[in-house]
PyMOL Python script that loads the backbone (N, CA, C, O; Angstrom):
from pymol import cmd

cmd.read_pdbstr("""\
ATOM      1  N   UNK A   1       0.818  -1.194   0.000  1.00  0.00           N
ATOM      2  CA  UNK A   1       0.000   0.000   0.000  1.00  0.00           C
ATOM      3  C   UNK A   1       0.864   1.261   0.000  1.00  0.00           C
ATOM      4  O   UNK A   1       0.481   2.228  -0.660  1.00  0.00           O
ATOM      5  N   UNK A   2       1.947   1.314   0.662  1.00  0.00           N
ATOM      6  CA  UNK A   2       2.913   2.514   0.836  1.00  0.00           C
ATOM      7  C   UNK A   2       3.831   2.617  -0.457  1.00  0.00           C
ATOM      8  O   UNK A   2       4.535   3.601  -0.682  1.00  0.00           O
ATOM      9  N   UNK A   3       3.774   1.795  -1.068  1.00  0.00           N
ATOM     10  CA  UNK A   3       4.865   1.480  -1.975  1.00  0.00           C
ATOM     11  C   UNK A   3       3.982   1.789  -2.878  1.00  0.00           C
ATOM     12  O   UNK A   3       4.613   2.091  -3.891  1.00  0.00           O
ATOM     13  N   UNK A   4       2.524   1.904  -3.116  1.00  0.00           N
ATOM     14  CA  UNK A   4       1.757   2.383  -4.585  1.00  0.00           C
ATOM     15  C   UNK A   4       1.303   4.138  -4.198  1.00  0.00           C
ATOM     16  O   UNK A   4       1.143   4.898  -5.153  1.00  0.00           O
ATOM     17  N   UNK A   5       1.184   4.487  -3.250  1.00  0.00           N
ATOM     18  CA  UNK A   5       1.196   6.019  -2.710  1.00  0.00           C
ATOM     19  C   UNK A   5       2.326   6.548  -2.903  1.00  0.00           C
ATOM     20  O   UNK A   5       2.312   7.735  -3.229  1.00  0.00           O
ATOM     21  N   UNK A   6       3.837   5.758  -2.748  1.00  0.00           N
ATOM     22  CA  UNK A   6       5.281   6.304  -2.804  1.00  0.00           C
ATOM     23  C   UNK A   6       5.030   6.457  -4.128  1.00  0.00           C
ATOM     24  O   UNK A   6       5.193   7.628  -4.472  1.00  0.00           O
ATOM     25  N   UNK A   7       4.656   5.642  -5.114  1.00  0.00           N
ATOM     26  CA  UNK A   7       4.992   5.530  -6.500  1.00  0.00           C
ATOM     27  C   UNK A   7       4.144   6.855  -7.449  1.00  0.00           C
ATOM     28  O   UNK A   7       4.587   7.494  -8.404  1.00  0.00           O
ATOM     29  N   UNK A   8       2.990   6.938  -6.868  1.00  0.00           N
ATOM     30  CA  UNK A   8       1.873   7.856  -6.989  1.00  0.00           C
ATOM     31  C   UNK A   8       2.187   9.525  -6.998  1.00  0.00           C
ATOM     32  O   UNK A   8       1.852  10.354  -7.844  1.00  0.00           O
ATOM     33  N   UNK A   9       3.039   9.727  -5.609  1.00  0.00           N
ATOM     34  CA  UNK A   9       3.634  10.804  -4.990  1.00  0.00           C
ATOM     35  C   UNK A   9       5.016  10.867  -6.383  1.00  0.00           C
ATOM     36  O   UNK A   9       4.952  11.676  -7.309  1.00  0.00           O
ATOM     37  N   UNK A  10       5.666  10.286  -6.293  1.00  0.00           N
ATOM     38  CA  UNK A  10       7.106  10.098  -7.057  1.00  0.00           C
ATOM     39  C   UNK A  10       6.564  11.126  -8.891  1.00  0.00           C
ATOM     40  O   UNK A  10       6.978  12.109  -9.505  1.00  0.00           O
ATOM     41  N   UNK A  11       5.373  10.006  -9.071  1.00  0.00           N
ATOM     42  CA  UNK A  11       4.836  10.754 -10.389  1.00  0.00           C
ATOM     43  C   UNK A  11       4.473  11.796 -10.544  1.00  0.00           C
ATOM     44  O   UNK A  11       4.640  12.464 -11.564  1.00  0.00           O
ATOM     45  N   UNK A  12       3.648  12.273  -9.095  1.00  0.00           N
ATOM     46  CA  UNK A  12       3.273  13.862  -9.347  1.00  0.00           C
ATOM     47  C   UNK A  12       4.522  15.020  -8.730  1.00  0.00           C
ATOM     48  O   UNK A  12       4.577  16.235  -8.918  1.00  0.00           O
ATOM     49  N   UNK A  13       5.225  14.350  -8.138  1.00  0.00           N
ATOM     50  CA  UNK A  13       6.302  15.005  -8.158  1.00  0.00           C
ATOM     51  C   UNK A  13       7.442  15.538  -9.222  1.00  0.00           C
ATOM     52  O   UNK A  13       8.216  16.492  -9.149  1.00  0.00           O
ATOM     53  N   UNK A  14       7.262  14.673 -10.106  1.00  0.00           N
ATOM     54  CA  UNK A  14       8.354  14.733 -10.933  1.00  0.00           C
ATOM     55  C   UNK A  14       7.010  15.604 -12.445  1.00  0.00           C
ATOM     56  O   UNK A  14       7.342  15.978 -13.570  1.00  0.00           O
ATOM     57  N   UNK A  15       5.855  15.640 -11.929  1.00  0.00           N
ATOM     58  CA  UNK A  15       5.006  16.394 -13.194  1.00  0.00           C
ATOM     59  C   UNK A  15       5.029  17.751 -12.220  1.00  0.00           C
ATOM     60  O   UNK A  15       5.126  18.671 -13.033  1.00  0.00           O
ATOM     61  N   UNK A  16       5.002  18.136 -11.333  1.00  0.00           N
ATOM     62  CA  UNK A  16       4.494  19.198 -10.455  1.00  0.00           C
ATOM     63  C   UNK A  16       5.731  20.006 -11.219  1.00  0.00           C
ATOM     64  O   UNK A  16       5.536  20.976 -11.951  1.00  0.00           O
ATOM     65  N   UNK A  17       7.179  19.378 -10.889  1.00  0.00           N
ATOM     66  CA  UNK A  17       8.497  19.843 -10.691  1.00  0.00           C
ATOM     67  C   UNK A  17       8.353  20.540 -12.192  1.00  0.00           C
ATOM     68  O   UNK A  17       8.560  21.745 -12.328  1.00  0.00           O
ATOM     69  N   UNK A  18       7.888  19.476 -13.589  1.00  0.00           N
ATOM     70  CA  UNK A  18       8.479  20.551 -14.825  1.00  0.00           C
ATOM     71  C   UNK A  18       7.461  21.384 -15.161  1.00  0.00           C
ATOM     72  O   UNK A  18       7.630  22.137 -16.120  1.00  0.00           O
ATOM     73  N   UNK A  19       6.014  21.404 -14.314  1.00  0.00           N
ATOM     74  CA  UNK A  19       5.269  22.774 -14.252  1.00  0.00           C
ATOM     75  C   UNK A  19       6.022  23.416 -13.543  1.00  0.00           C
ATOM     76  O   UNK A  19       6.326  24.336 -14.302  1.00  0.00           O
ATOM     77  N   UNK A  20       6.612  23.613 -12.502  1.00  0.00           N
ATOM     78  CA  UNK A  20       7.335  24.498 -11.931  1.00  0.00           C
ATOM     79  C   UNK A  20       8.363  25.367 -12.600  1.00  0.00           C
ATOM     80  O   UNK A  20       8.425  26.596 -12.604  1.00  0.00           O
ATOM     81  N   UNK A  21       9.253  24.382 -13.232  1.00  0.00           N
ATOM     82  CA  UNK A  21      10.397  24.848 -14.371  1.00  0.00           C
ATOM     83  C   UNK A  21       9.955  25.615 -15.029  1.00  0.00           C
ATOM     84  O   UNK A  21      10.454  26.740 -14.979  1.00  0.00           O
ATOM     85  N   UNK A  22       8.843  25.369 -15.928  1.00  0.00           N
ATOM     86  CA  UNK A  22       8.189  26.011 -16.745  1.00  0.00           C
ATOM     87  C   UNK A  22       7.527  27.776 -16.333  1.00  0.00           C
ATOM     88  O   UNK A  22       7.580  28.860 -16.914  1.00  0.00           O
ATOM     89  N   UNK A  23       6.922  27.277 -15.011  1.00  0.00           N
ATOM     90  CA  UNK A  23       6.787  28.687 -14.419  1.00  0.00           C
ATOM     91  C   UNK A  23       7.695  29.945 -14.311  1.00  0.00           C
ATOM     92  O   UNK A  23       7.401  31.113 -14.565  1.00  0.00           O
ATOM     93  N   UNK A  24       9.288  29.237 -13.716  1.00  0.00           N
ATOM     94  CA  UNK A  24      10.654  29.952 -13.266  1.00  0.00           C
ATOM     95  C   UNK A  24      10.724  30.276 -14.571  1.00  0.00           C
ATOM     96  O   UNK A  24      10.650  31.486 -14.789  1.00  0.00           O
ATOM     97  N   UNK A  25      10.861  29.475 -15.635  1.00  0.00           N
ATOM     98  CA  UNK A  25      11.686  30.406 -17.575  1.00  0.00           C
ATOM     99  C   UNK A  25      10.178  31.317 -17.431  1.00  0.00           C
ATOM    100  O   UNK A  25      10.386  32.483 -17.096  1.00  0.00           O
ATOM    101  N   UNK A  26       8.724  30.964 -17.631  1.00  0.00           N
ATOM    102  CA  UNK A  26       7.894  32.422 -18.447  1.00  0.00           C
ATOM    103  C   UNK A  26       7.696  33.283 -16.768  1.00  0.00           C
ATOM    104  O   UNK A  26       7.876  34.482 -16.984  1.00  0.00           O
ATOM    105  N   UNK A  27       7.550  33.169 -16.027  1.00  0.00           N
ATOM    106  CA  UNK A  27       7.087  33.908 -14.993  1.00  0.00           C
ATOM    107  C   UNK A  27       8.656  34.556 -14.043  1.00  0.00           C
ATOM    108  O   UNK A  27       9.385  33.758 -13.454  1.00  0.00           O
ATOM    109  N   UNK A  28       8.994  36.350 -14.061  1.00  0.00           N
ATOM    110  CA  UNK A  28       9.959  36.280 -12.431  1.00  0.00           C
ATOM    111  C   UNK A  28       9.042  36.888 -11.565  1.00  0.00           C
ATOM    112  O   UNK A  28       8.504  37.953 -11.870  1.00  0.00           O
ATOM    113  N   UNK A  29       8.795  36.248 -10.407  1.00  0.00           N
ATOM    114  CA  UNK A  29       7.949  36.612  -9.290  1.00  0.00           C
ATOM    115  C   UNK A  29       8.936  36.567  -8.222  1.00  0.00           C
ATOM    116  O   UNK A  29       9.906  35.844  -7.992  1.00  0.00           O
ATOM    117  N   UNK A  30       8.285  37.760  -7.522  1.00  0.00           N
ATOM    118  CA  UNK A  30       9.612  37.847  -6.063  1.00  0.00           C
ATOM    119  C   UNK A  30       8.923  36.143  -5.211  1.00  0.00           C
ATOM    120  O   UNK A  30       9.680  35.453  -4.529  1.00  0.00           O
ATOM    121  N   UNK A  31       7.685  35.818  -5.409  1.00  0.00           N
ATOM    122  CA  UNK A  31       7.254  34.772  -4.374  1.00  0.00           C
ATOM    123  C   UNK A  31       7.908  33.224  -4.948  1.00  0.00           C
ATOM    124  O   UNK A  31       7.832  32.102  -4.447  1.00  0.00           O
ATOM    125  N   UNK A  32       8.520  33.676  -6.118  1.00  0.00           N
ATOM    126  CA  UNK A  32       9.737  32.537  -6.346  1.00  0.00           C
ATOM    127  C   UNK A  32      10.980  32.264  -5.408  1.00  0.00           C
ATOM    128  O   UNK A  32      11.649  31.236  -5.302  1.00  0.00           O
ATOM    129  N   UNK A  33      11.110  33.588  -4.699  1.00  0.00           N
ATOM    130  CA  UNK A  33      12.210  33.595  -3.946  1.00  0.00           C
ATOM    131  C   UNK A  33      12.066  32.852  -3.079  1.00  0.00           C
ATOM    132  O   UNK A  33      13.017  32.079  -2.971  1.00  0.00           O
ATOM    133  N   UNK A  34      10.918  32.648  -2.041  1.00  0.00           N
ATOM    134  CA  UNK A  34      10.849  32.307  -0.689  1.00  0.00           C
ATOM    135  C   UNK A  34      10.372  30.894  -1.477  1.00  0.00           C
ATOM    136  O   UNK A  34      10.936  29.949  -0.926  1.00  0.00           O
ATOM    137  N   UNK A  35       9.555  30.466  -2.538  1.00  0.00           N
ATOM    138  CA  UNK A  35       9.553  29.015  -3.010  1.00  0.00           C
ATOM    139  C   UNK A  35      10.666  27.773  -3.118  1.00  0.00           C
ATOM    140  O   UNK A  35      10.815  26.652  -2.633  1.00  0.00           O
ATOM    141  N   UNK A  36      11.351  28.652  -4.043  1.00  0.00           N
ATOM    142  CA  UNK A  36      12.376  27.459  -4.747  1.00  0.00           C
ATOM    143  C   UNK A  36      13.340  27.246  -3.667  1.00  0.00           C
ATOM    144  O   UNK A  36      13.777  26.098  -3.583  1.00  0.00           O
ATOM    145  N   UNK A  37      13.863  28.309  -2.627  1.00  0.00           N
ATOM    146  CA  UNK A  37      14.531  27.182  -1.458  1.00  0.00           C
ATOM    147  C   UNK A  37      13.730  26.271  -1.009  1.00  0.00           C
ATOM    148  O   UNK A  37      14.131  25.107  -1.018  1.00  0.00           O
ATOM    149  N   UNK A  38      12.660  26.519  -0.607  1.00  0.00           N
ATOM    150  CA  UNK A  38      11.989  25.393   0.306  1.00  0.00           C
ATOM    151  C   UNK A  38      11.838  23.858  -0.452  1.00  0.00           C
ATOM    152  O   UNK A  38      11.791  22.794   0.165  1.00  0.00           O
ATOM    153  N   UNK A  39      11.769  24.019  -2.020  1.00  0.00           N
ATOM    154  CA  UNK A  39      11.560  23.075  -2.955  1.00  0.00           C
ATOM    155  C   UNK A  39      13.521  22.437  -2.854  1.00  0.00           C
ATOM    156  O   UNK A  39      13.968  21.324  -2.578  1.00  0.00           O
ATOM    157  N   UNK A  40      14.035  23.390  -3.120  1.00  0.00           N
ATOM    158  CA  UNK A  40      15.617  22.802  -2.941  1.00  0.00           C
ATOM    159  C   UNK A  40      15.718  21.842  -1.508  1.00  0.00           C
ATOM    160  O   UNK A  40      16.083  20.682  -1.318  1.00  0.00           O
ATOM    161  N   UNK A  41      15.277  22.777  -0.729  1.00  0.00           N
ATOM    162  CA  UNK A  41      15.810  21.669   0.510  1.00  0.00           C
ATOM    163  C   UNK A  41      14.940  20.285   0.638  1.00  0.00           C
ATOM    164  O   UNK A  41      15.402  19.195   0.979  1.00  0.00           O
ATOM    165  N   UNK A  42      13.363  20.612   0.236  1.00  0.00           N
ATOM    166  CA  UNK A  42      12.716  19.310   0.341  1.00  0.00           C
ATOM    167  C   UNK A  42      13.287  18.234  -1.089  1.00  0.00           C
ATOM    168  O   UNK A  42      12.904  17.067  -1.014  1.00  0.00           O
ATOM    169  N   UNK A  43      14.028  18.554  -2.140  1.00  0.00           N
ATOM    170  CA  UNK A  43      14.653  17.842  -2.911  1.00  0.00           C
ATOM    171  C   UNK A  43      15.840  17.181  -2.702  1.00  0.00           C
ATOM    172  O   UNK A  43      15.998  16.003  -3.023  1.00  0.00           O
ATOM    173  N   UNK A  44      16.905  18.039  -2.049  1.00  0.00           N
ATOM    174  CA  UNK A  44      18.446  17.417  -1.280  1.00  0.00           C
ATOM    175  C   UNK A  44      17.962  16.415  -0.229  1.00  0.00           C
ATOM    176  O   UNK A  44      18.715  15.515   0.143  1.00  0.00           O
ATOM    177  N   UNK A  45      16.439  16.581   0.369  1.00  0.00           N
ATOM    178  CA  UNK A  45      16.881  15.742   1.651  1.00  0.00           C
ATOM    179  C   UNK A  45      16.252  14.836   1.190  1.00  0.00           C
ATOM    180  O   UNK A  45      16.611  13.709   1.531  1.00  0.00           O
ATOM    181  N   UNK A  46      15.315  14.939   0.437  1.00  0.00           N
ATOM    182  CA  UNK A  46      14.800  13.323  -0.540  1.00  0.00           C
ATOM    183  C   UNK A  46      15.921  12.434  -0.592  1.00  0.00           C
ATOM    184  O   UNK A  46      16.044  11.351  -0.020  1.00  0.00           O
ATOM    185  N   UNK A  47      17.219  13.390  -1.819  1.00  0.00           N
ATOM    186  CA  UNK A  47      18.069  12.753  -2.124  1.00  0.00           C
ATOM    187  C   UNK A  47      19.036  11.747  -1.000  1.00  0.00           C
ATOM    188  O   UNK A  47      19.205  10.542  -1.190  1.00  0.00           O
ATOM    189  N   UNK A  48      19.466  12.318  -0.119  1.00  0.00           N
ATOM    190  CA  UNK A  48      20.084  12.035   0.931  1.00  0.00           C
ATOM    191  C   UNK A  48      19.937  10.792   1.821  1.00  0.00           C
ATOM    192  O   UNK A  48      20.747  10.177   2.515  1.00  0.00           O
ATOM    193  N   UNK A  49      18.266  10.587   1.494  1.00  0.00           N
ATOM    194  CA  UNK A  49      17.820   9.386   2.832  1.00  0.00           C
ATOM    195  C   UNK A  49      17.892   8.167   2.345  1.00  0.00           C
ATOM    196  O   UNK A  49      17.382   7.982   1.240  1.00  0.00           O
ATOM    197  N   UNK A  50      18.366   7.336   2.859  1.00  0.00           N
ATOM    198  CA  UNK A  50      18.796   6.040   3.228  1.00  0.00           C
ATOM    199  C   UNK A  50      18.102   5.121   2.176  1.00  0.00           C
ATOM    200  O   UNK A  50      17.332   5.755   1.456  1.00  0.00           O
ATOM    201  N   UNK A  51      18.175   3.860   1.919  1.00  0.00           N
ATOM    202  CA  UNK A  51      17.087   3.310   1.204  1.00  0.00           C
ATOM    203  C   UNK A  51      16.703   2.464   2.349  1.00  0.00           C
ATOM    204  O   UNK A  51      15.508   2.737   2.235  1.00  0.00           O
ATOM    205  N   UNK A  52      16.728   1.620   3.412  1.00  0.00           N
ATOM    206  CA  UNK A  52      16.700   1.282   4.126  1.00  0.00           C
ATOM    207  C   UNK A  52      15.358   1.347   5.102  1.00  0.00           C
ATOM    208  O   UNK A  52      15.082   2.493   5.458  1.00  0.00           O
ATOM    209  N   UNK A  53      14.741   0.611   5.445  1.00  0.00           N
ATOM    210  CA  UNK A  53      13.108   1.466   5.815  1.00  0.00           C
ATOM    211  C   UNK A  53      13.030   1.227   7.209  1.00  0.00           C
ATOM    212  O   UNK A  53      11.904   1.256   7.705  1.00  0.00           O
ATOM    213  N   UNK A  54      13.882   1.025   7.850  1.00  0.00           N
ATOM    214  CA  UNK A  54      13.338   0.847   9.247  1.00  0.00           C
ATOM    215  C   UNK A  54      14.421   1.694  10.065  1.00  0.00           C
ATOM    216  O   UNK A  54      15.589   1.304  10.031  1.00  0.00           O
ATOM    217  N   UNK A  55      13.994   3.144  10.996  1.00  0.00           N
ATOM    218  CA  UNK A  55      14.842   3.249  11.493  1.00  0.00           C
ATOM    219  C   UNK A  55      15.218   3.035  13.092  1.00  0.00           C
ATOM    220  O   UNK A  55      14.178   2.721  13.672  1.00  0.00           O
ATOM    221  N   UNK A  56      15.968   3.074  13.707  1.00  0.00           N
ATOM    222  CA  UNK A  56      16.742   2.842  15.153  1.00  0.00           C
ATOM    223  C   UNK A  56      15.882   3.345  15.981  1.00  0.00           C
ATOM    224  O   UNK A  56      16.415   4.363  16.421  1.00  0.00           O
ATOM    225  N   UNK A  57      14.359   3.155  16.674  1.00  0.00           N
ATOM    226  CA  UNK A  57      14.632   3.417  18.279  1.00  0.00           C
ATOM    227  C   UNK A  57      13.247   3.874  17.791  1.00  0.00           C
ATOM    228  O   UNK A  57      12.489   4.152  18.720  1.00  0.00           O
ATOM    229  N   UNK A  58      12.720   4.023  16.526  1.00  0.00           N
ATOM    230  CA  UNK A  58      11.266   4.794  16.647  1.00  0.00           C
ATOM    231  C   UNK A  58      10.099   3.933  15.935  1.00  0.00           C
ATOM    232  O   UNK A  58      10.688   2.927  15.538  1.00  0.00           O
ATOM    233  N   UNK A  59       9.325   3.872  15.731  1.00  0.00           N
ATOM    234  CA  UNK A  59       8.213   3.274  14.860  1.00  0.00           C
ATOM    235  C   UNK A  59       7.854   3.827  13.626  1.00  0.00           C
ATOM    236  O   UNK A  59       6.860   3.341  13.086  1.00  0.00           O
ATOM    237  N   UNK A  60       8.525   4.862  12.987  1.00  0.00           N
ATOM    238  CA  UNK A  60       8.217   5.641  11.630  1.00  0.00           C
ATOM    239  C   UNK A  60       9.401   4.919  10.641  1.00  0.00           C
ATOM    240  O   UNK A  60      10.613   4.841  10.841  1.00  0.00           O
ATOM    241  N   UNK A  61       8.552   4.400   9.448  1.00  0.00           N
ATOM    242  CA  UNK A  61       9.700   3.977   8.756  1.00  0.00           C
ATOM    243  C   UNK A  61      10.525   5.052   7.461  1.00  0.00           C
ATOM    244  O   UNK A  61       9.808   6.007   7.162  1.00  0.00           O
ATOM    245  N   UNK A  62      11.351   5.024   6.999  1.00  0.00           N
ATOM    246  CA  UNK A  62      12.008   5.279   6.129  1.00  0.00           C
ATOM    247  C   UNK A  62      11.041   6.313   4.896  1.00  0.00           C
ATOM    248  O   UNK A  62      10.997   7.423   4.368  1.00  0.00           O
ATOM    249  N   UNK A  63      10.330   4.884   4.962  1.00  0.00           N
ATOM    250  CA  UNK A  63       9.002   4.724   3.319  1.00  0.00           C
ATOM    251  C   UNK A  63       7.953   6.329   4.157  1.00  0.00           C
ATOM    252  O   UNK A  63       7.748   7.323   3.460  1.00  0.00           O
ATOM    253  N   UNK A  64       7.473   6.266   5.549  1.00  0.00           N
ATOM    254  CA  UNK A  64       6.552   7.615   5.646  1.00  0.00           C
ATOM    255  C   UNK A  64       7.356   8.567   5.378  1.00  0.00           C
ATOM    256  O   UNK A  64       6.906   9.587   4.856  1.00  0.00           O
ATOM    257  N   UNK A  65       8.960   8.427   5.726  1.00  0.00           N
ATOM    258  CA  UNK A  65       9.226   9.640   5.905  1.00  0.00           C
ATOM    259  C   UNK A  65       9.138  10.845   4.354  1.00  0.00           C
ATOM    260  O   UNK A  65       8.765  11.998   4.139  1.00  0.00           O
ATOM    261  N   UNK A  66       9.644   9.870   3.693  1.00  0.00           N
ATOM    262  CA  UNK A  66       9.346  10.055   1.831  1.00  0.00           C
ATOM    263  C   UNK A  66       8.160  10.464   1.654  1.00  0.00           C
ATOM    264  O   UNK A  66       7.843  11.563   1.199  1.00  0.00           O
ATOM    265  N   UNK A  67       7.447   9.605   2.002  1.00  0.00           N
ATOM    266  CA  UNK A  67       5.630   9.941   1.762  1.00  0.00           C
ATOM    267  C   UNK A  67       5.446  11.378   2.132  1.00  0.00           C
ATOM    268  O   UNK A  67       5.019  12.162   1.284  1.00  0.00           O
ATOM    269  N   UNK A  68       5.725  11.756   3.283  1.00  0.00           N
ATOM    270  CA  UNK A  68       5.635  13.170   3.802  1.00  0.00           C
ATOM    271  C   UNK A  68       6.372  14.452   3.221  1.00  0.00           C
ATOM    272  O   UNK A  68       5.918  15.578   3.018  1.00  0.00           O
ATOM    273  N   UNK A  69       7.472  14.011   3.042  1.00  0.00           N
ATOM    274  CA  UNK A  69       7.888  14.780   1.757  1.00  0.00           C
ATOM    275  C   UNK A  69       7.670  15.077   0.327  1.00  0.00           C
ATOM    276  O   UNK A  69       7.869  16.039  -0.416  1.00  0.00           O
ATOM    277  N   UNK A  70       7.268  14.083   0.241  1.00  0.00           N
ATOM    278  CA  UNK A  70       6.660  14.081  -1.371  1.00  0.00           C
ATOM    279  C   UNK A  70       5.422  15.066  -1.077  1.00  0.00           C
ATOM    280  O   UNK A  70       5.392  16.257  -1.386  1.00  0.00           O
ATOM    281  N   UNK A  71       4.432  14.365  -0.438  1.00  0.00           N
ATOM    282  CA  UNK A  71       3.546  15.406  -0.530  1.00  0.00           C
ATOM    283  C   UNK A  71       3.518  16.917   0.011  1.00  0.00           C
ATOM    284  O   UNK A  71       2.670  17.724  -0.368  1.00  0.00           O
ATOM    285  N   UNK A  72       4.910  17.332   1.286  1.00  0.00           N
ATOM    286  CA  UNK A  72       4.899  18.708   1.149  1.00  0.00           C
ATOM    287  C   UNK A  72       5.149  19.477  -0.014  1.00  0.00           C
ATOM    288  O   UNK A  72       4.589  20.477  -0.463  1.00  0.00           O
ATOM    289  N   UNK A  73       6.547  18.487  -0.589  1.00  0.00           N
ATOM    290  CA  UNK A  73       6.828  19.400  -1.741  1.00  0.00           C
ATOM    291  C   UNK A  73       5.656  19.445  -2.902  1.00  0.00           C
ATOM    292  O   UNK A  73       5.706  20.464  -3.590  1.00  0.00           O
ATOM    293  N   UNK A  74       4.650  18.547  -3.221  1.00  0.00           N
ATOM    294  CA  UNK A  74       3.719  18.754  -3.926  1.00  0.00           C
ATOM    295  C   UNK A  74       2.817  19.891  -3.474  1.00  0.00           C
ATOM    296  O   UNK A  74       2.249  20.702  -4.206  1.00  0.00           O
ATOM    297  N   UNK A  75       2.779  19.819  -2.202  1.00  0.00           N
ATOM    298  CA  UNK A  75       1.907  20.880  -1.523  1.00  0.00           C
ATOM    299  C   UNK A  75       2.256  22.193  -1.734  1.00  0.00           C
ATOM    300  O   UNK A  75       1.556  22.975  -2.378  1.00  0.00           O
ATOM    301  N   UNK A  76       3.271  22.461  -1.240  1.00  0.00           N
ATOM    302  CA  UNK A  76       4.181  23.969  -1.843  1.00  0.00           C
ATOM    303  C   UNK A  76       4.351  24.280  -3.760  1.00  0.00           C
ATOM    304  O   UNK A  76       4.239  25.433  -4.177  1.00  0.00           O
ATOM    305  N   UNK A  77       4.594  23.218  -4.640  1.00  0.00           N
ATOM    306  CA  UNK A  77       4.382  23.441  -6.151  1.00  0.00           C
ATOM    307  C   UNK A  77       3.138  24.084  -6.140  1.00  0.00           C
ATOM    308  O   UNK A  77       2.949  25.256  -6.468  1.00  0.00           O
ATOM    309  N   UNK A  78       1.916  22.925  -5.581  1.00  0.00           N
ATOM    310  CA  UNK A  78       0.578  23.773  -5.786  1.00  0.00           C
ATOM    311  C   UNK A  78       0.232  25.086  -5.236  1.00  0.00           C
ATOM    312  O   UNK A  78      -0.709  25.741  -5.685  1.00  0.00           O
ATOM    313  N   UNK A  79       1.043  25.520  -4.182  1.00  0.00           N
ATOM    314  CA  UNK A  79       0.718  26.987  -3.833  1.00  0.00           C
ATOM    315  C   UNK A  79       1.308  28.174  -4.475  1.00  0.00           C
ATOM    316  O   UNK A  79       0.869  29.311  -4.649  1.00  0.00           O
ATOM    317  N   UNK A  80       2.641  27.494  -4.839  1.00  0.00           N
ATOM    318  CA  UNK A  80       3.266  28.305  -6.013  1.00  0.00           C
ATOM    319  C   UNK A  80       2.804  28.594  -7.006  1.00  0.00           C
ATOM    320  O   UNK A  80       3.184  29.570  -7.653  1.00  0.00           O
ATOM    321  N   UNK A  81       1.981  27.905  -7.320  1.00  0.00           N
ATOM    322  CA  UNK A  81       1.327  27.720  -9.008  1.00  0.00           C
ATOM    323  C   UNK A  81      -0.208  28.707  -8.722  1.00  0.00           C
ATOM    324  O   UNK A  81      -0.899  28.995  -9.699  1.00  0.00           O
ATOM    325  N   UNK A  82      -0.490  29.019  -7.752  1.00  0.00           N
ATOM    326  CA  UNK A  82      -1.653  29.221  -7.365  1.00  0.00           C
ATOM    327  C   UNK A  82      -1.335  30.493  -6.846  1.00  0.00           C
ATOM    328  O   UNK A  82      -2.264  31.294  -6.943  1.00  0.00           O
ATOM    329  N   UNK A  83       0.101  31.090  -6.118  1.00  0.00           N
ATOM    330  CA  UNK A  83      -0.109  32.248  -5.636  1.00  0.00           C
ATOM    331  C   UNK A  83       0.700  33.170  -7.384  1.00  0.00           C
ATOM    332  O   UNK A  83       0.813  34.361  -7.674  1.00  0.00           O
ATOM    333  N   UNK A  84       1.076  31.917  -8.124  1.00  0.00           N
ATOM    334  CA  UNK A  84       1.987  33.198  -9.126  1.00  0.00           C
ATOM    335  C   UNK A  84       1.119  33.190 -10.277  1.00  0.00           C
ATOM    336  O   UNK A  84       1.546  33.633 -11.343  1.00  0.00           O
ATOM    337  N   UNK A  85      -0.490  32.564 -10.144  1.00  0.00           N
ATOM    338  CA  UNK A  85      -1.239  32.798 -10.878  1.00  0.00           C
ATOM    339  C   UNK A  85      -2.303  33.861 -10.889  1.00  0.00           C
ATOM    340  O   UNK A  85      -2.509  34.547 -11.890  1.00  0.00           O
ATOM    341  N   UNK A  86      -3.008  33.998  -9.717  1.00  0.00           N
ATOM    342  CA  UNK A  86      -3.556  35.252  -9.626  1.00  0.00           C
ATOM    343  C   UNK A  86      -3.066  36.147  -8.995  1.00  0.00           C
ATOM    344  O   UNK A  86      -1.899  35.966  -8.648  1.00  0.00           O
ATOM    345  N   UNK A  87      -3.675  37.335  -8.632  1.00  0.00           N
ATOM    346  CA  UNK A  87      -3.097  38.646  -8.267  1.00  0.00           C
ATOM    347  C   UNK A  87      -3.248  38.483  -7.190  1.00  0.00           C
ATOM    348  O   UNK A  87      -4.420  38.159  -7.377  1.00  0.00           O
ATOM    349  N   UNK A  88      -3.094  38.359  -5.643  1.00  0.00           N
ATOM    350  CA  UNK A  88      -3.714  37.521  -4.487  1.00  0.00           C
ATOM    351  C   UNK A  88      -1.980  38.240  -3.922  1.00  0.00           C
ATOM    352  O   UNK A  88      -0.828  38.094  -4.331  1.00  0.00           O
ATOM    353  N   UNK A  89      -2.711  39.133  -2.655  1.00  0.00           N
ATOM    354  CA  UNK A  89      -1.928  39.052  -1.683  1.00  0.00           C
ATOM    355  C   UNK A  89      -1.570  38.004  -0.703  1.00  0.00           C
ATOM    356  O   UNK A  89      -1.677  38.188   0.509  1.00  0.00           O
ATOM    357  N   UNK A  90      -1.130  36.859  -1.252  1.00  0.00           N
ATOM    358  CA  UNK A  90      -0.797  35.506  -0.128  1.00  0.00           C
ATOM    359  C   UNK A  90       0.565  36.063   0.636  1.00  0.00           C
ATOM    360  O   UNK A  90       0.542  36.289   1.846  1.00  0.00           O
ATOM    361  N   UNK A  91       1.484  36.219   0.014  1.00  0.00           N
ATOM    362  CA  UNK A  91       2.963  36.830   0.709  1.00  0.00           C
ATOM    363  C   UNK A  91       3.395  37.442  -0.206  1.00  0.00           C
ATOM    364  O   UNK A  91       4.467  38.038  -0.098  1.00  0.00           O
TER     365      UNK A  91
END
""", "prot")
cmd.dss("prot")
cmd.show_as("cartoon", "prot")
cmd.util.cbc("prot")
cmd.orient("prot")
């Protein structure tokens, strides 16, 4: 079950990401600024984690911790896409 949500997440991640691209070349918005770090760091620490799913001393495995990331960073694409689309004082 975690492993078809990981796979699920993985896909809209990697479609979210080249709407995003696409946004950064036609759109410069200052609310790119405070975006694309948060997207950088939730991408390095993707990269970084273990493959390994069980960790030392807690009951959360490996596989949620991904899950949770995937979907922040999906969560933040969609607000990006949403605050650099209309005129909307969000930040």
């Amino acid at each position: 079950m975690l492993d078809t949500i990981e796979f699920i997440l993985k896909v809209s991640f990697f479609i979210l990401t080249i709407i995003w691209i696409g946004k950064i070349m036609i759109l410069r918005t200052d609310k790119q600024i405070v975006i694309n770090p948060l997207l950088i760091g939730i991408s390095a620490i993707l990269v970084v984690l273990p493959e390994s799913n069980e960790l030392d001393n807690t009951s959360i495995t490996m596989q949620e911790i991904k899950i949770i990331l995937y979907i922040l960073y999906c969560l933040v694409v969609l607000f990006g896409v949403y605050s650099t689309r209309r005129k909307s004082n969000i930040f």
